[in-house]
N, C-alpha and C positions, 0 to 999 in steps of 0.2 A: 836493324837499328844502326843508321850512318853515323854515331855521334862519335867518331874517333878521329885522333889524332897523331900523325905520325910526325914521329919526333923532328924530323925535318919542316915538316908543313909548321910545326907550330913555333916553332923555334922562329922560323923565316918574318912568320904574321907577329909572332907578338913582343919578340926581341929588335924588328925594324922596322916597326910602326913611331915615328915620331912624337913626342908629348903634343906636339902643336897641332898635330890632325884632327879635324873636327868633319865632319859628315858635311855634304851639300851645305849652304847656307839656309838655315832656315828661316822660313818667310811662311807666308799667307799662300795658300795652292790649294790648286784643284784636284791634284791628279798624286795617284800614290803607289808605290810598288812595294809588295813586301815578299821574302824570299823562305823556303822552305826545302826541308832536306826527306827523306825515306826515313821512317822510323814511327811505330806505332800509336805513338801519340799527338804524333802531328801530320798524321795522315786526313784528316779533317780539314787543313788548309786544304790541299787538293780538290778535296769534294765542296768546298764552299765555293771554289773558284767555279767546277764543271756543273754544279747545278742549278749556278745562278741565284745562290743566297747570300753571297759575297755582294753582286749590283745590286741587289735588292735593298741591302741594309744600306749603300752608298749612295745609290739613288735617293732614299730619304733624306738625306743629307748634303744635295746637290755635289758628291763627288763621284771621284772616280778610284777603284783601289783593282788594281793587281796583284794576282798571287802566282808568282811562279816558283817552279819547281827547280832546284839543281840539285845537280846528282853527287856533286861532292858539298859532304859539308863542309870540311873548311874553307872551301871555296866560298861557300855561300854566307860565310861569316867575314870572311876578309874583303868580301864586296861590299858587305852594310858596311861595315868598317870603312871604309873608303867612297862611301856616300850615294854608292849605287841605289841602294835600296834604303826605306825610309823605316822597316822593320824587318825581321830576322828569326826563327825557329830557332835557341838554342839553348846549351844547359847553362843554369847558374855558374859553374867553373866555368865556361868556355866565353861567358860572356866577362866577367873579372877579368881572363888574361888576356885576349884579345881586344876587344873595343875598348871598354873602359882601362884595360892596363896601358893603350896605347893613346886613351886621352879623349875617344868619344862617348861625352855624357852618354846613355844608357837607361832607360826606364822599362824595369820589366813589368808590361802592361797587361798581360795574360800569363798566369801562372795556371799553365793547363794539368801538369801533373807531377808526381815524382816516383822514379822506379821502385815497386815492389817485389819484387823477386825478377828480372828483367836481365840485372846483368848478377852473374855467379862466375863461384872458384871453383874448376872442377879437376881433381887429382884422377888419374891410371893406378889403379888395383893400390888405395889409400881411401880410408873411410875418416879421416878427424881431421882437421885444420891443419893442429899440429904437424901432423906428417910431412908439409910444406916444406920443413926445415931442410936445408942443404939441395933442395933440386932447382934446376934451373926452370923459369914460369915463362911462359910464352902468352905474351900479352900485346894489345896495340900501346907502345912508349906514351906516356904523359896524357896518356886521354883516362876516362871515366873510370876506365877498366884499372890503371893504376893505381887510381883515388880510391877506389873498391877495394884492391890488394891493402894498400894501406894503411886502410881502416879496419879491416879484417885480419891483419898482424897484430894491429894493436890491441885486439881480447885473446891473445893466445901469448902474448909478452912475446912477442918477437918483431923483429923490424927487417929491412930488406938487406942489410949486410948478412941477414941468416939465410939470402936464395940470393938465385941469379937471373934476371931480368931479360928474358931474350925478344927484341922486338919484332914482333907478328905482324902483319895485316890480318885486318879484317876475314879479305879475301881472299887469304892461305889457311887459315884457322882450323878450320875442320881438316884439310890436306895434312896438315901440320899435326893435329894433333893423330891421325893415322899412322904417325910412323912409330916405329920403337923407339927414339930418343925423344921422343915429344912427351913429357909422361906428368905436366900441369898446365894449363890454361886458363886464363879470365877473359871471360868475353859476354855476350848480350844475346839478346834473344836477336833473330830467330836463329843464330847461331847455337845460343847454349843449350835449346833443348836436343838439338840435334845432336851436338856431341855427347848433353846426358844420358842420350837413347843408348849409346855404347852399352854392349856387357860393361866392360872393365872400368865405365867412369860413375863416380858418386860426386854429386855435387855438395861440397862441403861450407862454404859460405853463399849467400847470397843478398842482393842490396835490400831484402826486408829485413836483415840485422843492422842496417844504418836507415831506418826509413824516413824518408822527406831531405836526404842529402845529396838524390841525383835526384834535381831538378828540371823541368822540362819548360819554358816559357819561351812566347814571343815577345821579344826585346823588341823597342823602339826608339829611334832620339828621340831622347830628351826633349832639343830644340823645337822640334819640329813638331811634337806632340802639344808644347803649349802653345804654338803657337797655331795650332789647328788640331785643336779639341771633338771638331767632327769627327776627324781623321782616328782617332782614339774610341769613340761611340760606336763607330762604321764597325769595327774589328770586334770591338768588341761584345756586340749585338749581331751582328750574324755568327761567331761563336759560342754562344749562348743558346740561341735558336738551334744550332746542329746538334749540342750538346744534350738540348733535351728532344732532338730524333735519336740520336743514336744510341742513347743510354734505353732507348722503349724495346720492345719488344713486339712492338705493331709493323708491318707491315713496310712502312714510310720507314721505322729502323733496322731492321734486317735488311734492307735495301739498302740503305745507305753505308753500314759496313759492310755486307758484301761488296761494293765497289771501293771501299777505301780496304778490303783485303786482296784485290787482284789488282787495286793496284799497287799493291806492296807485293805482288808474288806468293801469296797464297790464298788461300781460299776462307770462307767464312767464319769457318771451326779452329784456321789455325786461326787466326784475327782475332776472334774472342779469346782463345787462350792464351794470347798477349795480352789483351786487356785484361785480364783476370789476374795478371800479376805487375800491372801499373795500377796506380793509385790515379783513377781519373777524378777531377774535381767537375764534377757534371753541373755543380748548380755553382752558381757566382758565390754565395754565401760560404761553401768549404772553400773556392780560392781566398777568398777574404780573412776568413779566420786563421786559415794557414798560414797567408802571408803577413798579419799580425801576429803570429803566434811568438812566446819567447825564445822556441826551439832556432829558430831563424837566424838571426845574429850569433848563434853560437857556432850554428851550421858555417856560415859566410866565414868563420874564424877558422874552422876548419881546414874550409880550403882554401883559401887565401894563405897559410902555413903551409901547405901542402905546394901550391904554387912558386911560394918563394922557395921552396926547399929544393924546387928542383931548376931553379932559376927561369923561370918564366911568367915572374909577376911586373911585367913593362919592364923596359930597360933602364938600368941601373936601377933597379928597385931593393935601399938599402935596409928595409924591413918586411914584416908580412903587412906593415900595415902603410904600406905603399899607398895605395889605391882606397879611399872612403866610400863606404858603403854605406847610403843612408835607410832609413828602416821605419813603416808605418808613426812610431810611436814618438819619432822626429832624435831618436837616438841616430847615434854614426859609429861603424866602427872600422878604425883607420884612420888615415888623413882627413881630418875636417876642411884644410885647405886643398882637397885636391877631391873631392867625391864626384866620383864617377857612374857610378852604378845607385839606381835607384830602384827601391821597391814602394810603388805607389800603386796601393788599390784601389784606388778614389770611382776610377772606370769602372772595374768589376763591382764596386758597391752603387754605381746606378743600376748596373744591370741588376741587379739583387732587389732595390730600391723600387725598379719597375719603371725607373726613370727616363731612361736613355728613350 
């Protein structure tokens, strides 16, 4: 799971991103490119690309969509950002502070899931939360893994001036946590089960104690979306269709997550036991009602607080509520002159509708 951020990368993207950037211009087109990173829930772009369910649903639609893969995600976010790509693989946080904090409308069009047990806290010879207090935590700075820490301080009454924040990579994590001074960690599968395998480690929080606040979607502009509607159907009618193979258990689905687990680097069995602790929204109707739900906007409040607090809600951002986030129900929370980020299910309720 690539969904992190080191403190320098995110700093770079989303404290010198200009307000006035805006994505490609949007117009009437044929042709689309959408980008995707490594990580269990959207390993599905991949195989819609290599199986040819991706042309299939475009072909309907006299277009043409691309799905390619990059290996860094913030790279692959600060490219949509900058107009390369016409959609984007990422978390609700990561799309707040980079695109939309930096001023490119934002529509997340597929709300494919949100972690269940996926990323955890996990202490060295310490069995309760609590224990946290006073050691230093080895985490990736400002990505999910933070947001996690947290919001897991805050049901033990403690906050982060009670530990000390050591920034990790990803892929030093398990090295790191092998040493004798390394004795906390928050990190993500398939990271965390490996380090829970330890004798000595117990995983003490994990994100099903905040569930639906690590969020998984592909973002789209805004722009570009209304203004080519197919382009919004195409995605999200061959995601639907994979949706309901790989959730089966026939033949046609064991197939298809086997290759969307080698191509993450493991094999079938670990693959499903990542999905067994994300929250997948297999049919259109659970995206629908989630991204209705009232939990949502409270969620967005969350971390947009969390963002400014660590100053990387756009620049100069002199509140949390910098950046407007608007919301099925036509509520906003934020700037109402400045909304950036949208959640519109209208897509995922044709595919539900049987419309599309």
């Amino acid at each position: 799971m690539l969904k992190s951020i080191a403190k320098a990368s995110l700093l770079a993207a989303a404290l010198t991103l200009p307000l006035s950037l805006t994505s490609a211009r949007a117009e009437e087109k044929t042709d689309f490119k959408v980008c995707w990173s490594i990580y269990v829930g959207w390993m599905p772009w991949g195989y819609l690309q290599d199986s040819g369910l991706m042309k299939k649903w475009a072909d309907k639609y006299d277009i043409s969509v691309e799905i390619v893969q990059i290996n860094d995600y913030v790279e692959s976010i600060n490219q949509y950002t900058a107009g390369e790509y016409d959609g984007c693989s990422m978390t609700n946080m990561d799309a707040l502070s980079i695109p939309a904090g930096g001023g490119v409308d934002t529509t997340a069009l597929i709300v494919g899931d949100y972690s269940n047990g996926n990323d955890g806290i996990i202490l060295k010879d310490k069995t309760e939360l609590a224990d946290i207090k006073g050691q230093s935590v080895n985490l990736v700075e400002l990505s999910v893994s933070h947001y996690l820490l947290a919001r897991a301080l805050d049901t033990v009454g403690l906050s982060e001036q009670d530990l000390t924040v050591v920034n990790t990579s990803d892929a030093d994590m398990i090295a790191a946590y092998q040493t004798p001074d390394v004795t906390a960690v928050v990190t993500w599968n398939p990271l965390l089960s490996e380090i829970e395998a330890e004798a000595n480690a117990t995983k003490v929080f994990d994100s099903s104690g905040i569930p639906g606040e690590i969020i998984d979607i592909m973002m789209v502009n805004t722009e570009t979306l209304a203004d080519n509607p197919a382009f919004g159907k195409a995605l999200v009618g061959a995601w639907y269709e994979l949706m309901g193979i790989m959730s089966s258990d026939s033949d046609e689905g064991i197939a298809a997550r086997t290759a969307m687990a080698e191509a993450s680097g493991t094999d079938l069995a670990g693959y499903d036991a990542q999905l067994a602790t994300t929250k997948m929204f297999y049919t259109p109707a659970e995206a629908v009602a989630f991204t209705k739900s009232a939990e949502l906007p409270e969620t967005m409040k969350f971390v947009a607080e969390f963002l400014f607090d660590k100053g990387i809600l756009g620049e100069g951002a002199p509140s949390p509520e910098f950046v407007g986030v608007s919301f099925p129900d036509g509520s906003i929370y934020g700037d109402t002159g400045n909304v950036k980020l949208k959640f519109d299910p209208s897509f995922m309720a044709m595919a539900a509708e049987g419309t599309l």
